[in-house]
C-alpha positions in Angstrom: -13.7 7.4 -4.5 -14.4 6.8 -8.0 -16.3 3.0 -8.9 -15.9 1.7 -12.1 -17.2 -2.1 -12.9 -14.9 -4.7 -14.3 -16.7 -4.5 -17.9 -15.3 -0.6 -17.1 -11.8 -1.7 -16.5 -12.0 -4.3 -19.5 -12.8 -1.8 -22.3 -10.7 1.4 -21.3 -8.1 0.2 -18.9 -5.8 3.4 -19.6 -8.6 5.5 -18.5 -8.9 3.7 -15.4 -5.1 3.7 -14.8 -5.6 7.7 -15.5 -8.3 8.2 -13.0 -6.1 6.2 -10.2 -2.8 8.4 -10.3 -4.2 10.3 -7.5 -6.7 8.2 -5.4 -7.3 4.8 -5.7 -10.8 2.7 -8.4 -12.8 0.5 -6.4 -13.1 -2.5 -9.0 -17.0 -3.6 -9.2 -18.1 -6.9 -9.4 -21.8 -6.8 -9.1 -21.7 -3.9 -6.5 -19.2 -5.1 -4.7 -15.7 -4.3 -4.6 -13.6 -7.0 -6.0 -10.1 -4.9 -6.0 -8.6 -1.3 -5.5 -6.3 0.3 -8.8 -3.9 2.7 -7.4 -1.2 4.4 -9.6 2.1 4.3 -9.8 3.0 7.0 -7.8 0.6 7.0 -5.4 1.5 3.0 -4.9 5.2 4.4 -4.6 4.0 6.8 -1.9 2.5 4.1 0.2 5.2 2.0 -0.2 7.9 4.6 1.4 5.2 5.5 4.1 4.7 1.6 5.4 9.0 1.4 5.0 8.7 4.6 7.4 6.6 3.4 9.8 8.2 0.1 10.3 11.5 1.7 10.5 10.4 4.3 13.4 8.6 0.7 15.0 12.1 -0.9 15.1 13.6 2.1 16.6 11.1 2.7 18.7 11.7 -1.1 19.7 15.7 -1.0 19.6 17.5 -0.5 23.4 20.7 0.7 21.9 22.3 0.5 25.7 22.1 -3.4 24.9 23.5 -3.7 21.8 20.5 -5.9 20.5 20.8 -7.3 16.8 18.5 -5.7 14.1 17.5 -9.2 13.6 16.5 -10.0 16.8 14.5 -6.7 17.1 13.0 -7.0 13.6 12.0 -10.9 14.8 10.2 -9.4 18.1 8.1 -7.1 16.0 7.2 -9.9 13.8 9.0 -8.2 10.5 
């Protein structure tokens, strides 16, 4: 994973945005990581992969032979 410090991020933030398309920038704050970057795409990627996974939860979840409301099964798992 690529580190860049916040002075880094302050005086090139394009370049950081550049390096993060693919894999997120650990942000550095006196050696420690203060924040992730992650690009668009890859942000977009995540996104749909967390919507997936929730979506196979809730089916996973769902007893269609009762006829249970979304709601009711999306309020079990706490969505």
């Amino acid at each position: 994973m690529t580190n860049v410090s916040i002075s880094q991020l302050k005086a090139n933030p394009a370049k950081v945005i550049a390096a993060s398309l693919d894999y997120p920038v650990a942000i550095q704050n006196r050696n420690s990581t203060e924040a992730y970057v992650v690009g668009k795409d890859l942000f977009e990627k995540i996104e749909r992969y967390i919507e997936d996974f929730v979506d196979s939860k809730i089916i996973e979840k769902t007893d269609f032979s009762k006829r249970k409301d979304l709601k009711d099964v999306m309020k079990d798992l706490g969505i």
